[in-house]
C-alpha positions in Angstrom: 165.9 -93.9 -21.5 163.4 -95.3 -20.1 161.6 -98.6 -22.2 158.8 -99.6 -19.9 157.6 -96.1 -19.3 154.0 -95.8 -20.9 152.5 -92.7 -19.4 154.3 -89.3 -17.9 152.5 -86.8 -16.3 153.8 -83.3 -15.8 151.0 -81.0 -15.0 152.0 -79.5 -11.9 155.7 -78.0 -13.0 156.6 -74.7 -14.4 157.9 -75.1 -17.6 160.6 -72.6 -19.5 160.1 -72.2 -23.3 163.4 -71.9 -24.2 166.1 -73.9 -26.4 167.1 -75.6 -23.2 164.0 -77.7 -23.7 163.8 -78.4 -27.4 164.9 -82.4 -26.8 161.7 -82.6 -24.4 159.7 -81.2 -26.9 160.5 -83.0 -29.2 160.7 -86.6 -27.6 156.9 -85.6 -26.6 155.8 -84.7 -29.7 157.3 -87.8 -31.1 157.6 -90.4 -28.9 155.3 -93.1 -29.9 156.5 -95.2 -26.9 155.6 -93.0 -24.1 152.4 -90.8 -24.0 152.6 -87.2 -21.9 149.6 -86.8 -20.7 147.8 -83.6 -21.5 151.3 -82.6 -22.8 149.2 -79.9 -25.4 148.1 -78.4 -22.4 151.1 -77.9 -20.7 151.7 -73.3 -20.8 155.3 -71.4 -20.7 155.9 -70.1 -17.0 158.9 -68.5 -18.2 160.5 -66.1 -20.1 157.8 -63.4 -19.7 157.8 -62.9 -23.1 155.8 -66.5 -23.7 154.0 -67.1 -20.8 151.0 -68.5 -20.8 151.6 -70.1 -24.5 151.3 -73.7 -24.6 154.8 -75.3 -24.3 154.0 -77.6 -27.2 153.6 -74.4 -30.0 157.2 -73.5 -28.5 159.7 -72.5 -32.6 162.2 -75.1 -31.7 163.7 -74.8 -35.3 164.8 -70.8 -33.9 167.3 -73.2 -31.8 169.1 -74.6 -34.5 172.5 -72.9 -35.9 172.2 -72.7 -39.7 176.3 -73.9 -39.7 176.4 -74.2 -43.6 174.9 -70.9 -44.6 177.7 -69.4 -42.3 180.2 -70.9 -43.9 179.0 -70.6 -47.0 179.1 -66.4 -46.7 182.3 -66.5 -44.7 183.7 -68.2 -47.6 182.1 -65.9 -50.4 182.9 -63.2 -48.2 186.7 -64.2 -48.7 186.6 -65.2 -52.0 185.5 -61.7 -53.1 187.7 -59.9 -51.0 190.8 -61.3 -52.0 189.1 -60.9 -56.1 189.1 -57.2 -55.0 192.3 -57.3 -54.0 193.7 -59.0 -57.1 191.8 -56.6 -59.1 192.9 -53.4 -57.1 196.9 -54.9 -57.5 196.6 -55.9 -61.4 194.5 -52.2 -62.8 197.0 -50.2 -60.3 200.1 -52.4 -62.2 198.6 -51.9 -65.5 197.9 -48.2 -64.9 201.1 -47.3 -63.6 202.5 -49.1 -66.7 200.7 -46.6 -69.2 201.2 -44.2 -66.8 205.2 -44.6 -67.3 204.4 -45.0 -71.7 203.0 -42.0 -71.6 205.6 -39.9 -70.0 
């Protein structure tokens, strides 16, 4: 980091409005330290699909992995499988079993 910085100026540079620059957005957006200047002016040069938007309106929360809902499915996911299972194994037991009282 850098303490004694006050001011940061970054006009004249192409900026990419991707998840590779969610840390700069944020620290800009938050930095209480360090003032970008005219950092709500700054616009997306690439991907084509957002230039032209301003970097700072940039969905940084798209860039986050939701880790705990996927495990959370993958887990239910197995849970009821293997339930499936156990039910498949125990009706086909018990059907067989009347199957063989009956005949």
């Amino acid at each position: 980091t850098l303490p004694s910085l006050l001011f940061l100026d970054l006009r004249q540079n192409n900026f990419i409005c991707t998840c590779s620059n969610q840390m700069f957005i944020q620290w800009s957006l938050q930095n209480p330290k360090t003032q970008v200047l005219h950092f709500y002016q700054y616009t997306c040069a690439f991907p084509q699909s957002y230039k032209g938007n301003l970097l700072w309106t940039f969905n940084t929360s798209s860039c986050f992995i939701d880790y705990e809902f996927i495990l959370f499915i993958a887990n239910a996911t197995a849970v009821l499988s293997l339930m499936l299972v156990c039910l498949e194994i125990s009706c086909g037991l018990y059907v067989s079993s009347i199957a063989c009282l009956l005949y």
